[in-house]
C-alpha positions, 0 to 999 in steps of 0.5 A: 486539466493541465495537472492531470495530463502531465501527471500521467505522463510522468507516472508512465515515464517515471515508473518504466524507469523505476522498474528498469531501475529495480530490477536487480533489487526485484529479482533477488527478492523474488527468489528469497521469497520463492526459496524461504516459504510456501506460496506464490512469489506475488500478493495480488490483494483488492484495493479501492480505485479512482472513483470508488473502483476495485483492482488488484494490487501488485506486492511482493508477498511477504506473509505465511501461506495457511492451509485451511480444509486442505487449501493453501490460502494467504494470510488474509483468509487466515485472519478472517478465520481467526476472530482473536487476531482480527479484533486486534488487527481492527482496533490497530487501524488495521495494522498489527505490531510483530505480525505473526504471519510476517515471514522473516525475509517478509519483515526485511522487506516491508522494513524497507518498503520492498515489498511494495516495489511490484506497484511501479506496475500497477502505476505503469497501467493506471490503476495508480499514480506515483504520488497520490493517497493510501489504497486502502482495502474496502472492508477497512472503508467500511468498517473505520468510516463507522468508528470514525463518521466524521472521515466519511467526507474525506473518503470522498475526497480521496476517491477523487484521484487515483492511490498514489504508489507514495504519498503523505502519509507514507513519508510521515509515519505510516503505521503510527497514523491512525485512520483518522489522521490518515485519511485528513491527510490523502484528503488534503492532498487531493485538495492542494495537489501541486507539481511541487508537492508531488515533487516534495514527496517523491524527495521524502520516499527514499529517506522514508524507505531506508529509514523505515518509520512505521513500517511494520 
C-alpha cells in the first residue's frame, strides 16, 4: 500500500531530523534527571505493537525509584505493591492526578510533553510510527476492555497500525479522555488515516505540548 510505504519513509527521515533537532533539549534533561533523583536516566515500560506485539518503549523517566526488599524498582513495581493507589490509578483510566510518584523535574517534563522525546527512537526503528493511536500497556487492554466491552472491536481496530509517537487523543485532551472515548478515537483514525490527517496532527502536537492540556 501506497499510504503505508510513504509513511515509512517519512517516520525514518522525519524522526532522524527530530532527534538531531532535540538533541540539545534531551541532553540537559537527561543530566536533570541523573543530578535530581535516584535511577536510570531512561524508563523502558512494555507497550502493546502492531498486530498485538510487545516492545519496549523509550521515555525519559520522570518518576521516583522505590526500594522494595533491598531492590531498587520504578514506580511501576511500586504501584503494583501498594493496592490503595492501584485501585485509584484503575479507576483513573489508568492516570493519577498529583502523582505522588511524580519526581519535580519529572512534573516539568510530562508538563511539556518532554518526557516522551526518547520515542523518536523507537519511531526511527519501527516499533512506532510519528502519527498513529496511543500505546497502551497490556495490563490497561486487559482490565478496561472488561469495564468497558463494548471498546473490545475498537482495540482490534487499533492493533491494525503501529502506536503513533502523536496522534488524536494527544492533541485533544490526553488524560481528560477516558478509555472509552479514547480508544473510539485511535479506532477512527486507523479507519480514515490520510496524509492530510497525519499532516493535521503533526500541526496540532506543538500547540498540544507547549500548552500542556492534559497532561498529568
Amino acid at each position: 500500500m501506497i499510504y503505508d510505504f510513504v509513511k515509512r519513509c517519512v517516520d525514518i527521515i522525519g524522526s532522524s531530523i527530530l532527534i538531531l533537532l532535540f538533541s540539545p533539549i534531551m541532553v540537559p534533561v537527561a543530566l536533570l534527571i541523573k543530578l535530581t533523583s535516584k535511577g536510570p536516566v531512561f524508563f523502558t515500560p512494555q507497550r502493546v505493537g502492531k498486530d498485538g506485539e510487545l516492545f519496549k518503549m523509550l521515555k525519559f523517566r520522570s518518576m521516583y525509584m522505590y526500594e522494595i526488599k533491598g531492590i531498587l524498582v520504578h514506580a511501576e513495581k511500586y504501584l503494583q505493591s501498594n493496592p490503595k493507589l492501584m485501585e485509584a490509578y484503575q479507576k483513573n483510566s489508568y492516570k493519577l492526578k498529583n502523582d505522588p510518584r511524580v519526581t519535580p523535574v519529572g512534573k516539568f517534563i510530562r508538563r511539556f510533553s518532554l518526557d516522551e522525546i526518547p520515542q523518536l527512537f523507537n519511531v526511527l526503528v519501527g516499533d512506532m510510527s510519528l502519527v498513529g493511536p496511543r500505546a497502551y500497556q497490556p495490563d490497561e487492554l486487559d482490565h478496561q476492555q472488561k469495564i468497558y466491552p463494548e471498546t473490545i472491536k475498537y482495540v482490534k481496530i487499533i492493533l491494525n497500525g503501529r502506536p503513533g509517537a502523536s496522534g488524536p487523543w494527544q492533541v485533544s485532551g490526553r488524560s481528560f479522555i477516558n478509555f472509552d472515548k479514547r480508544v473510539e478515537m485511535d479506532a477512527k483514525y486507523i479507519k480514515k488515516r490520510s496524509f492530510l490527517y497525519d499532516i493535521w496532527v503533526i500541526l496540532k502536537t506543538p500547540v498540544a505540548m507547549l500548552t500542556g492540556k492534559g497532561a498529568i
